[in-house]
C-alpha positions as CSV (number, residue, x, y, z in Angstrom):
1,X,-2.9,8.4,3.7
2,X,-3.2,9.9,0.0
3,X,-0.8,8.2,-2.3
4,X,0.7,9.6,-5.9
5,X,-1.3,9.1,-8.9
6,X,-1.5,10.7,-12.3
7,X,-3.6,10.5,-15.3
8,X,-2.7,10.8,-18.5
9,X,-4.8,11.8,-22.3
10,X,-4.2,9.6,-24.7
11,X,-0.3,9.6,-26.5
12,X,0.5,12.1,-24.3
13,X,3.2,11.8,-21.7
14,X,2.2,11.7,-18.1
15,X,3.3,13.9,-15.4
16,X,3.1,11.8,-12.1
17,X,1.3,14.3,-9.4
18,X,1.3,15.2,-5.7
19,X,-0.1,12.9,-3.1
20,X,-1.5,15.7,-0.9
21,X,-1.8,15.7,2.6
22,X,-1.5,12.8,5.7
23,X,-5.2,11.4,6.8
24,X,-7.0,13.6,8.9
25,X,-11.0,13.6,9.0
26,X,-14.3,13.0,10.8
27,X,-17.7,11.5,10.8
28,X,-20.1,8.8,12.2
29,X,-22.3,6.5,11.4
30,X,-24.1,3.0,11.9
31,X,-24.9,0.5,9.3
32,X,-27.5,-2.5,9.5
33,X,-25.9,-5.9,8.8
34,X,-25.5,-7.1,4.5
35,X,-27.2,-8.8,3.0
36,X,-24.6,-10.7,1.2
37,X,-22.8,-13.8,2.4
38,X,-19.2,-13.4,3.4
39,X,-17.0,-15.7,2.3
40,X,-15.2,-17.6,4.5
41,X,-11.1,-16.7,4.1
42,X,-7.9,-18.7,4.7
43,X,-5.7,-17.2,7.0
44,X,-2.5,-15.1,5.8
45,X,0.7,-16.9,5.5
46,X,2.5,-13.6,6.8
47,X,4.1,-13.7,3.6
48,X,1.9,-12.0,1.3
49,X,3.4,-9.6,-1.3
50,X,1.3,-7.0,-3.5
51,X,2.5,-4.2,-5.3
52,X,0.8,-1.4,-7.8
53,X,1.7,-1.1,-11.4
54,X,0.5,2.8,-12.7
55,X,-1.1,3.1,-16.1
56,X,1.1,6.4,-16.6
57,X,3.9,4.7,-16.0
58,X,4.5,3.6,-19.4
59,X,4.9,6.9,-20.7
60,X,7.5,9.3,-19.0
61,X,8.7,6.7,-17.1
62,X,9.2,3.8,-19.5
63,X,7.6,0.6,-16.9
64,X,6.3,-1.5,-19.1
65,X,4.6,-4.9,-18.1
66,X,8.1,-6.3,-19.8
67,X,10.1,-4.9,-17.0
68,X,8.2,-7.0,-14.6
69,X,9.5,-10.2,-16.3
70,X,13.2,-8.6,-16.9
71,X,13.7,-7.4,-13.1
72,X,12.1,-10.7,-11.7
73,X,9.3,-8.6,-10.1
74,X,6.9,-10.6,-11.2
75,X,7.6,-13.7,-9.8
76,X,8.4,-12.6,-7.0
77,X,5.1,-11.1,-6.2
78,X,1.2,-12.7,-5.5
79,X,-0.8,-9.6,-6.4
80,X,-0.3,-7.2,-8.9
81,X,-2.8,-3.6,-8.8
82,X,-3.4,-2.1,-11.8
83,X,-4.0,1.8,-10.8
84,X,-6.4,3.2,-11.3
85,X,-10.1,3.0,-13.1
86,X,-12.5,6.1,-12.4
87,X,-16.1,6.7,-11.5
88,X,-18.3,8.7,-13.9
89,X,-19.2,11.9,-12.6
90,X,-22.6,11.6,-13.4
91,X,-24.3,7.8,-13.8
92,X,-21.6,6.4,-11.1
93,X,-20.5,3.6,-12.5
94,X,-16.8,2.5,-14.2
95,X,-16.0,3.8,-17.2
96,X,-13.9,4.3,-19.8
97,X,-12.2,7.4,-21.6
98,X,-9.6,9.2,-23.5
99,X,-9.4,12.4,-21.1
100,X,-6.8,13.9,-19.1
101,X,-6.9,15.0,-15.5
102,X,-5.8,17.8,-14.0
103,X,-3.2,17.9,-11.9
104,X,-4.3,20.9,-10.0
105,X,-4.4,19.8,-6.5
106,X,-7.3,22.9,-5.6
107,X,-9.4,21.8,-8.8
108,X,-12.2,20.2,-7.4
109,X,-13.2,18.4,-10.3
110,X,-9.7,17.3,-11.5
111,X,-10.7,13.3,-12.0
112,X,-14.3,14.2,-13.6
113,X,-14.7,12.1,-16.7
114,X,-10.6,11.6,-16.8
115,X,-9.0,8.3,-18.3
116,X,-6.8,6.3,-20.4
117,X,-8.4,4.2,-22.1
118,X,-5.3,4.8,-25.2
119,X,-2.9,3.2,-22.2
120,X,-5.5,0.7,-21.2
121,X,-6.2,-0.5,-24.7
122,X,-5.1,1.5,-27.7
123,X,-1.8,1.8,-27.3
124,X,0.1,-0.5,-29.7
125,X,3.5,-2.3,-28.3
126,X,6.2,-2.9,-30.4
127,X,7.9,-6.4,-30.1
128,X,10.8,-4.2,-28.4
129,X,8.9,-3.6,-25.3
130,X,6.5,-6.9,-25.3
131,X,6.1,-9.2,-22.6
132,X,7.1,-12.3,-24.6
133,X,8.7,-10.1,-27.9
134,X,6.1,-10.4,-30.4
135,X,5.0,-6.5,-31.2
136,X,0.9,-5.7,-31.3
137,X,-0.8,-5.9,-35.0
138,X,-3.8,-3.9,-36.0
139,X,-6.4,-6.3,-35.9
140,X,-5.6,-7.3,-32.4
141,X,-8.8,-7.0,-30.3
142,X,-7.0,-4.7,-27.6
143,X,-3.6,-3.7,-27.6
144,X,-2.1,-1.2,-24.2
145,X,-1.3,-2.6,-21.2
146,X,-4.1,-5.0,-20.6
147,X,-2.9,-7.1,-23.8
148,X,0.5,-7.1,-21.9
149,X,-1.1,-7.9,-18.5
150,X,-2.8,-11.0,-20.6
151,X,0.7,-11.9,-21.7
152,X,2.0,-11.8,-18.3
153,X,-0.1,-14.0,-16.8
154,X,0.6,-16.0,-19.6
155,X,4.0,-16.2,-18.0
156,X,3.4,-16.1,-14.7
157,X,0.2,-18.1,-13.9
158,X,0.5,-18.1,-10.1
159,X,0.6,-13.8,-10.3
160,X,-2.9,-12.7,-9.5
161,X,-4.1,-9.4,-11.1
162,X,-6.7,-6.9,-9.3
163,X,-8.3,-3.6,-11.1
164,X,-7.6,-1.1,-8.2
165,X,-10.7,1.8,-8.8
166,X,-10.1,4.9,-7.4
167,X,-7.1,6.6,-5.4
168,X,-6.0,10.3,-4.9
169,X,-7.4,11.7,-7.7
170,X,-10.9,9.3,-9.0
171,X,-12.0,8.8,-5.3
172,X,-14.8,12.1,-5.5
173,X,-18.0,9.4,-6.9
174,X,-17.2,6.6,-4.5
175,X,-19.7,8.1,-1.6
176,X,-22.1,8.6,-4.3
177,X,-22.0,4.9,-5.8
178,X,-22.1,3.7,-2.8
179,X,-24.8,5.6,-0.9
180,X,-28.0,3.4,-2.2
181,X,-28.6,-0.1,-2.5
182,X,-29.4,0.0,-6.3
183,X,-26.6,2.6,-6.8
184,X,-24.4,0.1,-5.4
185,X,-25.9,-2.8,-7.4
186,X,-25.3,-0.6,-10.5
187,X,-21.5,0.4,-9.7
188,X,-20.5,-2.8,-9.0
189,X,-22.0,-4.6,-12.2
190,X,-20.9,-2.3,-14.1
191,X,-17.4,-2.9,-13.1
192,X,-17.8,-6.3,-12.6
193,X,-19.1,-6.2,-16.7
194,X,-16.1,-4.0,-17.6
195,X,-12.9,-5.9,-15.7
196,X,-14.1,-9.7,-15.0
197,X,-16.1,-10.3,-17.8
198,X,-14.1,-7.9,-20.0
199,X,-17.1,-6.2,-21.8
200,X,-14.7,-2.9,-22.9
201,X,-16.4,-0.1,-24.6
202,X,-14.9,0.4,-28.3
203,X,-12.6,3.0,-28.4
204,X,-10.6,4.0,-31.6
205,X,-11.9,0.7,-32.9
206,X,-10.3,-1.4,-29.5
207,X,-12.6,-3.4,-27.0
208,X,-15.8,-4.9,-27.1
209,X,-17.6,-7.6,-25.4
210,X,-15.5,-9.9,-24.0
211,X,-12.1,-8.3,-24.9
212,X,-10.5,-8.4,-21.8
213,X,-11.8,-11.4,-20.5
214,X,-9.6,-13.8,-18.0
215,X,-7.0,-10.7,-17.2
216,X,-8.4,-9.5,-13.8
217,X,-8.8,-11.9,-11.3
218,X,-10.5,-9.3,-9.0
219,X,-11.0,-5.8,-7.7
220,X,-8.6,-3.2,-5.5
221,X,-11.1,-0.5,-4.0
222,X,-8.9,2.3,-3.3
223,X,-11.6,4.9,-1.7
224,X,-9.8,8.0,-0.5
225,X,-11.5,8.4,2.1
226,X,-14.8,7.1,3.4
227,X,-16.8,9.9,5.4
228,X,-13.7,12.1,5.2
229,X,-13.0,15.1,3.8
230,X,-9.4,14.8,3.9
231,X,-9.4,13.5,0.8
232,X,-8.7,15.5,-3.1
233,X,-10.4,18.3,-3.2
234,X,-13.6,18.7,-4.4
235,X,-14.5,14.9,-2.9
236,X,-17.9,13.9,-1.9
237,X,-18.7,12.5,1.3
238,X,-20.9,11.9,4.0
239,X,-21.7,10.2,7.3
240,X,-23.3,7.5,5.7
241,X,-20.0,6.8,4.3
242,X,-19.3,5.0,6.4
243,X,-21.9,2.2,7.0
244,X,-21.9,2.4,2.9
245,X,-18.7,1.4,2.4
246,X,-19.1,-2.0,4.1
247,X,-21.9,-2.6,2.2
248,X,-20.3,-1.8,-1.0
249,X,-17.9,-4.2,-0.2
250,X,-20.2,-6.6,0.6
251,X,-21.9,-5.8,-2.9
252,X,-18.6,-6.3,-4.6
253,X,-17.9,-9.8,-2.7
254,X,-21.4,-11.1,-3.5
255,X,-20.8,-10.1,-7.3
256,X,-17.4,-11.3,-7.5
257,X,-18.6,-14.6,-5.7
258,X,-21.1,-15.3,-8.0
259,X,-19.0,-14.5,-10.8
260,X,-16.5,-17.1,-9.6
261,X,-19.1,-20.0,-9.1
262,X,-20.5,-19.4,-12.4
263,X,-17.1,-20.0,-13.8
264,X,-15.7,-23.4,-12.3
265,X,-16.0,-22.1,-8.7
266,X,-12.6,-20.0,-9.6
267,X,-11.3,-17.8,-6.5
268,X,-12.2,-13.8,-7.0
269,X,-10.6,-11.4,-5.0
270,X,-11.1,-8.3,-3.0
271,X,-8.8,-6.1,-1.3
272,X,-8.9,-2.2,-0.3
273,X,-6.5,0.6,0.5
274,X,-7.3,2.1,3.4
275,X,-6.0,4.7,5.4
276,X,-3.5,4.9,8.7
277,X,-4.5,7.9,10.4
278,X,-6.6,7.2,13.6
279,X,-9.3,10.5,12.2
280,X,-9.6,8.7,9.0
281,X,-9.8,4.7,10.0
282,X,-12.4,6.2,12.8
283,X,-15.0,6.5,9.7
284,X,-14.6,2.8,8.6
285,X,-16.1,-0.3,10.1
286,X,-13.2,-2.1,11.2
287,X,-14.9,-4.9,12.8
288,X,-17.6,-5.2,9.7
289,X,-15.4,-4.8,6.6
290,X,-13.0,-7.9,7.2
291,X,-15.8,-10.2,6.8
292,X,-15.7,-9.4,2.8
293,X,-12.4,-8.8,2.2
294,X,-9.4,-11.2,1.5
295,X,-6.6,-8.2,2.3
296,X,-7.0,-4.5,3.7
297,X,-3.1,-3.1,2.8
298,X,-3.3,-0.3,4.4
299,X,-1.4,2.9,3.5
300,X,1.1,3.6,6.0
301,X,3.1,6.4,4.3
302,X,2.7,10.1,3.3
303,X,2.4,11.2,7.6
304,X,4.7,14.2,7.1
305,X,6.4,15.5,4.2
306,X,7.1,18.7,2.2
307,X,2.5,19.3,2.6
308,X,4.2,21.0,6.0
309,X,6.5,23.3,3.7
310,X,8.5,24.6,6.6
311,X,8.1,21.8,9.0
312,X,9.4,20.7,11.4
313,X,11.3,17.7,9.3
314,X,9.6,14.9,10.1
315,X,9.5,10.8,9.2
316,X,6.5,10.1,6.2
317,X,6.0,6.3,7.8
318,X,7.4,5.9,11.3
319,X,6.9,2.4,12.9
320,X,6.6,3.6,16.2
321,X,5.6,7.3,17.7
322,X,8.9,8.9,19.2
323,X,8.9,10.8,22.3
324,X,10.4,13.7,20.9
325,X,7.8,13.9,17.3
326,X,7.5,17.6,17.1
327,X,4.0,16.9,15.6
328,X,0.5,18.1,16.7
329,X,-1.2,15.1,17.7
330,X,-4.4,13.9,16.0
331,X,-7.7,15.3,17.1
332,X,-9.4,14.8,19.8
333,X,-6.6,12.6,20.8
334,X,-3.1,12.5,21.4
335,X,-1.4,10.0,19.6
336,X,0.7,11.3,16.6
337,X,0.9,9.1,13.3
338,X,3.1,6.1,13.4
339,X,2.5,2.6,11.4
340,X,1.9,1.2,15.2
341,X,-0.6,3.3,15.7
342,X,-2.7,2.1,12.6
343,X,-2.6,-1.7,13.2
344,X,-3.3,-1.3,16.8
345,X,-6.5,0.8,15.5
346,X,-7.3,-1.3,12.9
347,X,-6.7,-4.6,15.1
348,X,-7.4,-4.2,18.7
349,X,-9.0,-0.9,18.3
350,X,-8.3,2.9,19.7
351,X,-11.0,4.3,21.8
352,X,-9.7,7.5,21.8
353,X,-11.3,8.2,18.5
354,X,-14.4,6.0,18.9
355,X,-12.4,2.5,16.8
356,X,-13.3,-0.8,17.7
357,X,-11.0,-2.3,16.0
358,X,-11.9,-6.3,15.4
359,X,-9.8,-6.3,11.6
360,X,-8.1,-9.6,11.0
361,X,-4.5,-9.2,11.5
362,X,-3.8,-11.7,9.2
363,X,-5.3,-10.0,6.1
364,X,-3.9,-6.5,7.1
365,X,-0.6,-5.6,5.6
366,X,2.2,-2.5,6.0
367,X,2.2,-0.1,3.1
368,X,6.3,0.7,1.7
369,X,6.2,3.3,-0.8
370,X,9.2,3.5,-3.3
371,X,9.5,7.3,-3.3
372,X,10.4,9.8,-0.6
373,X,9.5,13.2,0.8
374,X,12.0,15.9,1.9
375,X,12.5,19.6,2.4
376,X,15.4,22.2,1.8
377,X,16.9,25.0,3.6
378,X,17.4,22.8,7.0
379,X,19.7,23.2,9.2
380,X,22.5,20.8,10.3
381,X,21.5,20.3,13.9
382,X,20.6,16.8,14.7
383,X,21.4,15.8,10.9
384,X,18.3,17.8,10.1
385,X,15.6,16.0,12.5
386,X,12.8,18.0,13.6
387,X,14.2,21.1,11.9
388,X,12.3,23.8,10.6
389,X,12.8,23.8,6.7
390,X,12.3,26.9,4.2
391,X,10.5,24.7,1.5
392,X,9.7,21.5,-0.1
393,X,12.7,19.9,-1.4
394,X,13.2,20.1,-5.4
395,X,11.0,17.7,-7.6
396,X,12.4,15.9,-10.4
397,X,11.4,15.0,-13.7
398,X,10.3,11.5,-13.3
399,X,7.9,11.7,-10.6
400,X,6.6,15.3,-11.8
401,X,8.3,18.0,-10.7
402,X,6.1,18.0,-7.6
403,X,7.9,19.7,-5.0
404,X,8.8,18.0,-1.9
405,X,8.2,14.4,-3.9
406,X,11.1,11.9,-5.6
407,X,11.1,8.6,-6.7
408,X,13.8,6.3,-5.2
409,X,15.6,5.9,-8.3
410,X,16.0,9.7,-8.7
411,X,17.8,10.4,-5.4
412,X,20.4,7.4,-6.3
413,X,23.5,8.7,-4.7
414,X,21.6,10.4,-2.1
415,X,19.3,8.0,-0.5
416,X,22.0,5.2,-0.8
417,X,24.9,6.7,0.4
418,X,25.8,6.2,4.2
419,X,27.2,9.4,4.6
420,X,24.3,10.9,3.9
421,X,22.1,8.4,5.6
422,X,20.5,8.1,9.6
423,X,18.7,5.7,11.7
424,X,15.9,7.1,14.6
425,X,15.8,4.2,17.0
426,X,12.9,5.5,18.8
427,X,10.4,5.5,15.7
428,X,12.6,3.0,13.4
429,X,12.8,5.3,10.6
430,X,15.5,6.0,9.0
431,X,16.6,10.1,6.7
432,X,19.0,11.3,4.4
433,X,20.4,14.7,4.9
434,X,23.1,16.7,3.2
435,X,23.8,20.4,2.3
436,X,20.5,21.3,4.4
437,X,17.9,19.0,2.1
438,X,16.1,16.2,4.3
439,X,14.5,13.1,2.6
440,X,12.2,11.0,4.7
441,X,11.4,7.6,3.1
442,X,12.9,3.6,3.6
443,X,15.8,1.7,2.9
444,X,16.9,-1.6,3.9
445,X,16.8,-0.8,8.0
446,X,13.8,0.5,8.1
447,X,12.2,-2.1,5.9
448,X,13.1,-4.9,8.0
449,X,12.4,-3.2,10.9
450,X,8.2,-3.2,9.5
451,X,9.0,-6.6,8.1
452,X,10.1,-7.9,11.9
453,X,7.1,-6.1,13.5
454,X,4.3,-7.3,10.7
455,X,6.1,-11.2,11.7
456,X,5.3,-10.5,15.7
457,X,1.6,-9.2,14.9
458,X,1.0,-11.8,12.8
459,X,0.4,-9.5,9.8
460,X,-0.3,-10.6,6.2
461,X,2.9,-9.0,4.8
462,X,3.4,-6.0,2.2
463,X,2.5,-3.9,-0.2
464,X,4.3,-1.6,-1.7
465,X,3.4,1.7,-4.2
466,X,4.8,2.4,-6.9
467,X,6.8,0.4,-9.0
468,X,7.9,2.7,-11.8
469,X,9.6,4.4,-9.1
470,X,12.4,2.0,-8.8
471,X,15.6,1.7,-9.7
472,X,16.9,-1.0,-12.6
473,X,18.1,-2.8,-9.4
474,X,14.4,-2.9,-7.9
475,X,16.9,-2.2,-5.0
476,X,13.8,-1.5,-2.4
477,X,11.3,-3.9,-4.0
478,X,14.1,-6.9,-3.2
479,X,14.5,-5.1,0.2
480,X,10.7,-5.6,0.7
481,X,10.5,-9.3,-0.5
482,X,13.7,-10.6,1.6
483,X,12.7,-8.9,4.7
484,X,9.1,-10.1,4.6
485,X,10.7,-13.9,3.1
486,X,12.6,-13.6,6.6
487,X,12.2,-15.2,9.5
488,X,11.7,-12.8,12.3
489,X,14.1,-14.4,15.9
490,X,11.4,-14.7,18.6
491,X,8.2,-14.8,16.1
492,X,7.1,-17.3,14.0
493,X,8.7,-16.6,10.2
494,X,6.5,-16.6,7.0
495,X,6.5,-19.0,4.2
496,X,7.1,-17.3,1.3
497,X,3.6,-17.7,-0.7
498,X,0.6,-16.9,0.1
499,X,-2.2,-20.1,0.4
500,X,-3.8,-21.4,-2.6
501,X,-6.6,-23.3,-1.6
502,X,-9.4,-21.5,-2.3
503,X,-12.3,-20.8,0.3
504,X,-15.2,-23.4,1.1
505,X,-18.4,-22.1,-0.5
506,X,-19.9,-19.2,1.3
507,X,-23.2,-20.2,3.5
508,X,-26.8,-20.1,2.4
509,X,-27.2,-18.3,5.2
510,X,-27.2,-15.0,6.6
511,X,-24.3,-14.7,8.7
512,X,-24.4,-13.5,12.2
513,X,-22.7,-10.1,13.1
514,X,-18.9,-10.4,13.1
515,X,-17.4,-10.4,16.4
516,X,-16.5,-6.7,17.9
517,X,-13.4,-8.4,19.9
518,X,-10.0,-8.7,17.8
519,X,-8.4,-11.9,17.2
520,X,-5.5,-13.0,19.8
521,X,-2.1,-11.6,18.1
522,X,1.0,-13.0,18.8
523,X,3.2,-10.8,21.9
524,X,4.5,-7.8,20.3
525,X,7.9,-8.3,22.2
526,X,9.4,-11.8,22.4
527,X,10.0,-13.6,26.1
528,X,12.9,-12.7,27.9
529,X,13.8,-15.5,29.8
530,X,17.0,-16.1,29.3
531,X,18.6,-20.0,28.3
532,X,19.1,-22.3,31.2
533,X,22.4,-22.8,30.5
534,X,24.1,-19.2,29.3
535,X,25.3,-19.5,25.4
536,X,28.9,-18.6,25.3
537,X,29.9,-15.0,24.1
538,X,30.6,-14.4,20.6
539,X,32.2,-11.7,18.3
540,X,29.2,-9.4,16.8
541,X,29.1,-9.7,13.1
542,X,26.6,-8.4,10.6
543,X,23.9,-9.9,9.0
544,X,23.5,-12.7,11.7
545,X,20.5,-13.8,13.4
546,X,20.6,-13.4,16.8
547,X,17.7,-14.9,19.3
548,X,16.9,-12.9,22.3
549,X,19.3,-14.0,25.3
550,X,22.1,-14.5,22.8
551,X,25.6,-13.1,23.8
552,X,28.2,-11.5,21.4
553,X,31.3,-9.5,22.4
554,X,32.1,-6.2,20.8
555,X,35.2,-3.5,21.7
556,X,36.0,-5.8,25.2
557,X,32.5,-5.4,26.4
558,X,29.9,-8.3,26.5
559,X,26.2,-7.7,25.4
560,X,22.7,-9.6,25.7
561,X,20.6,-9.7,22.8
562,X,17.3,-8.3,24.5
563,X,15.2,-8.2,21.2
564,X,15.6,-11.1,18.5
565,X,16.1,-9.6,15.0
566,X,19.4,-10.2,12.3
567,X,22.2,-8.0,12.9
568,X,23.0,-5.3,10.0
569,X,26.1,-3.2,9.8
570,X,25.5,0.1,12.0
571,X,23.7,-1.9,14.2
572,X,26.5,-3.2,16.5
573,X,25.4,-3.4,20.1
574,X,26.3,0.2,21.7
575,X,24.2,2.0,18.4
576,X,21.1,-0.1,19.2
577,X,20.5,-0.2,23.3
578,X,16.9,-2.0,21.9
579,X,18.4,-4.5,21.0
580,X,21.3,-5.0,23.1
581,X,21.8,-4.5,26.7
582,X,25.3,-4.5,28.8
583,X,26.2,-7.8,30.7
């Protein structure tokens, strides 16, 4: 799935753009085993919490690395992704610039040679707006958000901070960087010199060797898409996209290894973004690419939205695929897009469109995003669901003016209000329509309905995109972090932390091919046997844990929990027959 991204010239303000269109794609290809060692990887704690901070942000938007420390955002989360460093268009490496991109979605060369480097580095903070209240001064090696980033740390040791290169629009190099051994070797050092090692290039007198040393503690590879052309357009890609991206990520867990052992054996990561439509994952490894990395949060989001200007309505991130989704399904298949659908691809595998499967499901989490996607001119019938629509719902400011596209703090009073808000059982998702405009996006249901499922697949936990796009609250942010901190009735509950012993050293060794056969998951539904001795019957109530076989009374009638989960208030027992049955 594409995501929203912008990119912005320097002291201008930045206008976040369109995510363009749900994963759809082809292509096929094999790739001889790496060379590099893979590194052997603790499992998830189920708890694992990452989250994207955007360079832009800081301008229209105001998110500064401060607010992170004033909301409690950044304690609360392990990873934080810095979005999004770009590939030069012509020697394929990482780079830095003062150039903006277009934010023409038909421009094929809208990323070429685009950056912020002024926003990386330049920009000078005033103590107003500094992490720990002491403003920037001329003479400061860098300024920008990576000074701040350094601060943060400062403040929160434990937060772990990853470069994510590429997304929506900077993802056209990737199939070229990646698509020979030495381009790879190049790419890779060269970001490996620029982000670990912190070798900046000067830029209005701001960088230089060493500069930005000890802020990243490794690399997001955010490659939209390999050996698809669903991606921006303009992308490049290929066949051999596919067998190259596992051995670029191989190339960047060799590099990042190294790095690490050269510098008191410290612990580098490397996670991806990766796609949730079946066409898309079909042109990854699945069962090659877990070896190398520590987490694959995959983007389950953007499936339908205002890209379908006249619909039908439809959910952007259903858990499950609903009997009546007016969709078309997904060539040459016929499953439709659902978050279900991706981790069973990704973990056991879809044979339908030629996926193995074989990822880890503990180093695979569910994607949230903090904005939504609606349309206007719908009608009334069924609240809006599966209705034809006349256009994308209107953009606001904040998030662009992109049609069809709003942050969750900009549809406050809309997306929070129950009269305006709706539960689908049968895909978990949960809409907002009033006056004929439809949002599609999360809220605290729907989040703990992913949380529950990611706790019975044994799942590594969340990540969520975008943070500017919350409110003061962090309302869905603290959604995310107490569902996933929950325990789940009938599967195993997370701690809240991700482990912090850092891997053995990898072998000298070659490693022998991964195996093609998933990992045992826990059951996706929890037994039914019922107590030997029946509990006794009492009054529903909200927010209360119930375990599967539990009885509650509601309106005279008495009801059997058939589906552990904690009780929230519209869920009393005759609204959810999936998780209550008659006695």
């Amino acid at each position: 799935m594409s995501r929203m991204r912008s990119a912005a010239a320097a002291a201008t303000v930045a206008a976040t753009a369109l995510i363009a269109v749900a994963g759809v794609s082809v292509a096929t290809a094999q790739t001889q085993a790496p060379d590099a060692q893979p590194q052997t990887l603790a499992a998830s704690s189920g708890g694992v919490k990452t989250a994207y901070f955007t360079q832009w942000g800081i301008y229209q938007n105001a998110f500064y690395p401060k607010n992170l420390i004033t909301t409690g955002v950044a304690s609360k989360l392990d990873f934080l992704n810095y979005a999004f460093a770009n590939i030069h268009p012509t020697s394929h490496t990482c780079f830095m610039a003062n150039q903006a991109a277009s934010q023409d979605e038909s421009n094929p060369n809208a990323g070429d040679g685009a950056g912020d480097a002024f926003a990386d580095y330049g920009k000078s903070y005033g103590a107003d707006i500094s992490v720990d209240g002491v403003g920037d001064v001329w003479n400061q090696p860098i300024q920008g958000n990576f000074n701040q980033l350094k601060k943060l740390k400062a403040k929160q040791p434990n937060l772990k901070i990853l470069i994510s290169i590429g997304g929506w629009t900077y993802s056209k190099y990737f199939s070229d960087a990646a698509s020979t051994d030495a381009k790879r070797k190049a790419f890779v050092t060269s970001c490996v010199n620029m982000f670990i090692k912190g070798d900046l290039p000067v830029v209005d007198g701001f960088g230089g060797p060493g500069s930005a040393a000890g802020i990243f503690d490794g690399v997001d590879i955010d490659w939209e898409y390999p050996g698809s052309p669903g991606g921006h357009t303009g992308n490049h890609w290929s066949a051999a996209d596919k067998g190259n991206f596992t051995l670029l990520l191989a190339e960047f867990r060799r590099q990042l290894d190294a790095f690490g052992a050269a510098n008191g054996g410290k612990k580098m990561w490397l996670t991806a973004a990766t796609p949730a439509g079946q066409d898309k994952i079909k042109t990854i490894e699945t069962d090659k690419i877990g070896q190398y990395l520590d987490y694959n949060n995959v983007m389950t989001y953007d499936m339908h939205g205002g890209f379908e200007p006249t619909g039908p309505t439809n959910f952007q991130d259903p858990l499950y695929q609903a009997p009546g989704d007016p969709s078309n399904p997904i060539p040459p298949g016929t499953k439709k897009y659902s978050v279900d659908g991706a981790i069973t691809a990704w973990t056991t595998g879809d044979s339908a469109y030629g996926i193995p499967g074989g990822f880890p499901a503990n180093k695979l989490t569910i994607g949230y995003p903090f904005y939504y996607r609606g349309w206007k001119g719908v009608p009334a019938t069924a609240n809006g669901k599966y209705q034809t629509a006349t256009q994308p719902a209107d953009g606001h400011a904040l998030s662009g003016n992109v049609p069809g596209v709003s942050f969750y703090k900009e549809l406050t009073g809309f997306v929070d209000n129950p009269s305006s808000t709706f539960f689908d059982d049968a895909s978990k998702s949960s809409w907002f329509y009033s006056n004929g405009t439809f949002w599609t996006g999360d809220n605290a249901r729907s989040i703990k309905e992913k949380a529950d499922y990611g706790h019975c697949k044994g799942l590594a936990g969340a990540m969520m995109y975008s943070l500017e796009a919350l409110d003061p609250a962090v309302t869905l942010f603290n959604n995310v972090v107490n569902s996933v901190n929950a325990d789940t009735p009938g599967c195993s509950g997370p701690p809240t932390t991700p482990p912090t012993t850092p891997p053995t050293t990898p072998p000298t060794t070659p490693p022998t091919t991964p195996p093609t056969t998933p990992p045992t998951t826990p059951p996706t539904t929890p037994p039914t046997t019922p107590p030997t001795t029946p509990p006794t019957a009492t009054p529903w109530a909200p927010n209360t844990a119930y375990a599967t076989g539990s009885l509650v009374s509601y309106n005279g009638i008495t009801y059997r929990c058939i589906q552990g989960h904690t009780s929230l208030t519209g869920w009393e027992p005759p609204n959810v027959p999936a998780l209550w049955g008659r006695v």
